[in-house]
C-alpha positions in Angstrom: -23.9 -13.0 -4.8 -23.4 -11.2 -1.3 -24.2 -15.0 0.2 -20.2 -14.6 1.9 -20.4 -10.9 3.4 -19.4 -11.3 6.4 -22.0 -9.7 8.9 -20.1 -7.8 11.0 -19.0 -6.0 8.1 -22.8 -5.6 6.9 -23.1 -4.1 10.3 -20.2 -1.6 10.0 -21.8 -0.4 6.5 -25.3 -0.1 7.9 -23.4 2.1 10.6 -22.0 4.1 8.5 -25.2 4.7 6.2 -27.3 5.2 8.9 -24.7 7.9 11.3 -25.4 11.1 11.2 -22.4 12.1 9.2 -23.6 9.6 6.6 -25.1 9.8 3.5 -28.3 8.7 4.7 -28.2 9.3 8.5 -27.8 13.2 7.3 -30.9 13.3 5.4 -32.7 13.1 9.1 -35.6 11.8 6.9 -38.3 9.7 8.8 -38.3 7.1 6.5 -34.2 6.0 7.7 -33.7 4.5 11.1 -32.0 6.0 13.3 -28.4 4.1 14.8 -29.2 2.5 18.3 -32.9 1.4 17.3 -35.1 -1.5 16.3 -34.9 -0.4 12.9 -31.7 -0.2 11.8 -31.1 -3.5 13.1 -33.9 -4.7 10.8 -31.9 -2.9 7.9 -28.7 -4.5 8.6 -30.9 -8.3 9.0 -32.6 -7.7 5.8 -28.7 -6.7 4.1 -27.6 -10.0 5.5 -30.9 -12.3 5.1 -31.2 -11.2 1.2 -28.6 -12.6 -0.6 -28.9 -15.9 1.0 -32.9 -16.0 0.4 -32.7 -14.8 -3.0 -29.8 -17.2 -4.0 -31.8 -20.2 -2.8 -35.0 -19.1 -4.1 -33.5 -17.8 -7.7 -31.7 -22.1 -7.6 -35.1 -23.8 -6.7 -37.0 -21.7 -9.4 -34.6 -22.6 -12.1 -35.1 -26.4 -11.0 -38.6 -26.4 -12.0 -39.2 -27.8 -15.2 -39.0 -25.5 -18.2 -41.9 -26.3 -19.7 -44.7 -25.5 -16.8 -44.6 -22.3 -17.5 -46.1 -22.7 -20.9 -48.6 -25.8 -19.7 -49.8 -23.4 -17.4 -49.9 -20.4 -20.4 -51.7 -22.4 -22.4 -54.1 -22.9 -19.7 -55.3 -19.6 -20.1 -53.0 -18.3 -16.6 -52.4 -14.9 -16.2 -48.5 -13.8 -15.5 -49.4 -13.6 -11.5 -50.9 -17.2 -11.7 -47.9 -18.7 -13.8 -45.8 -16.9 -11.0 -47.9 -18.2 -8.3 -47.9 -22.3 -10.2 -43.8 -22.0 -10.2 -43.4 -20.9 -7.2 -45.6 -23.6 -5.8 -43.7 -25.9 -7.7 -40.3 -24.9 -6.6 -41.7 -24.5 -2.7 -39.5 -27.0 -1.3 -36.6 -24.9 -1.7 -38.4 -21.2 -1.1 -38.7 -22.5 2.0 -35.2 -24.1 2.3 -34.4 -20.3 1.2 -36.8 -18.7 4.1 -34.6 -21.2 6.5 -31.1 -20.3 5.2 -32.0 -16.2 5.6 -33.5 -17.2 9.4 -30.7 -19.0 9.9 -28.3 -16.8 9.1 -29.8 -13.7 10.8 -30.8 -15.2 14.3 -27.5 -16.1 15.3 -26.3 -13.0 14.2 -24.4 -10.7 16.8 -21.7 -8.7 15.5 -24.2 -6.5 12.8 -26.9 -6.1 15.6 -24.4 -5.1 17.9 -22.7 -2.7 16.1 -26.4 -1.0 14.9 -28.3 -1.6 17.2 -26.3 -0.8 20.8 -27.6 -3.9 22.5 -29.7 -1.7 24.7 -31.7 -3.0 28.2 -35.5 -2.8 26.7 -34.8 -1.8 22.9 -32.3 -2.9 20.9 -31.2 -6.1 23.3 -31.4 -9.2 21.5 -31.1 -13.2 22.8 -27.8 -12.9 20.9 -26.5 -9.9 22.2 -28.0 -11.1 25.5 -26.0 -14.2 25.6 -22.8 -11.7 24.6 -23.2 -9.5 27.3 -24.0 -12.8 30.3 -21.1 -14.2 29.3 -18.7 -10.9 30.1 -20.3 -10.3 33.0 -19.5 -14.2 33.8 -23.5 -14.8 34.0 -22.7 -18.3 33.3 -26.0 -19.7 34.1 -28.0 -17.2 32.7 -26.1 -17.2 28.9 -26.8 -20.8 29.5 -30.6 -20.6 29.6 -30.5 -17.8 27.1 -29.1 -20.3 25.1 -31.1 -22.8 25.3 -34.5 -20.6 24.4 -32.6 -19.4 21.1 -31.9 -22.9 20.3 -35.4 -24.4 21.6 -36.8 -21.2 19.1 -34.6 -22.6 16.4 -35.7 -25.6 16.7 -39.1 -25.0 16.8 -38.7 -23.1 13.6 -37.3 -25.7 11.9 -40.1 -28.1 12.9 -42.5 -25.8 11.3 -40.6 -25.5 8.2 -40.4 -29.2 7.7 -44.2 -29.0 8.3 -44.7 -26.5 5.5 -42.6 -28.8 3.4 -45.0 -31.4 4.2 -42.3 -33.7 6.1 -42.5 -35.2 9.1 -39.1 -36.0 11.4 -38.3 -40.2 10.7 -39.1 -39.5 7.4 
């Protein structure tokens, strides 16, 4: 399923794609990022983030009852609507999925690093910040850096339990 690639090694793949002796990064074709930019580290996310959204999505989809889809049918829906009337059944776990693929790329430093260059102003991430204070023995600093990814995580987890229609003490 891809859900157990490890993402440094998602990283070294996207590397090699994207490199100018690879079969991609030799194309020099607008439409593929170039190594050391916003956009490859996007590709190498997506790699990573995929597996793990579509696992959870293709689990919560199969939990819906069989026979909504031909309730709905009958109803007259079109193929989008009896699309749309599953997915809103199974939302509770698109959005578990949406939280998995988030969590799974913001704490990610190994595939960004590798693609991306963590570089001042364009590729440098809170991840590859907190890397990069920590060697430099920025203590304080990677502390507070920290602390914003995980106040960020947190926050995004508060809004997913929102769109689940949750509320914490629940």
């Amino acid at each position: 399923t891809g859900m157990g690639f490890p993402p440094v090694v998602v990283g070294l793949f996207v590397y090699l794609m994207l490199s100018r002796s690879g079969p991609l990064g030799s194309l020099n074709a607008p439409w593929v990022p170039k190594l050391f930019t916003p956009g490859a580290m996007i590709v190498a996310q997506t790699i990573i983030a995929f597996p793990l959204v579509a696992g959870f999505t293709m689990a919560a989809v199969m939990g819906v009852d069989p026979n909504l889809r031909q309730q709905v049918q009958a109803l007259g829906a079109t193929g989008w609507q009896t699309t749309l009337a599953i997915l809103s059944e199974a939302r509770v776990g698109v959005i578990v999925a949406v939280v998995a693929g988030f969590g799974g790329i913001i704490s990610e430093v190994g595939a960004v690093m590798l693609v991306g260059g963590n570089i001042e102003g364009s590729t440098r991430v809170l991840t590859t910040a907190i890397v990069l204070e920590t060697r430099k023995g920025a203590f304080d600093l990677a502390i507070a850096l920290g602390l914003i990814l995980l106040g960020i995580t947190f926050v995004t987890n508060l809004l997913m339990l929102r769109l689940q229609g949750t509320t914490i003490g629940e």
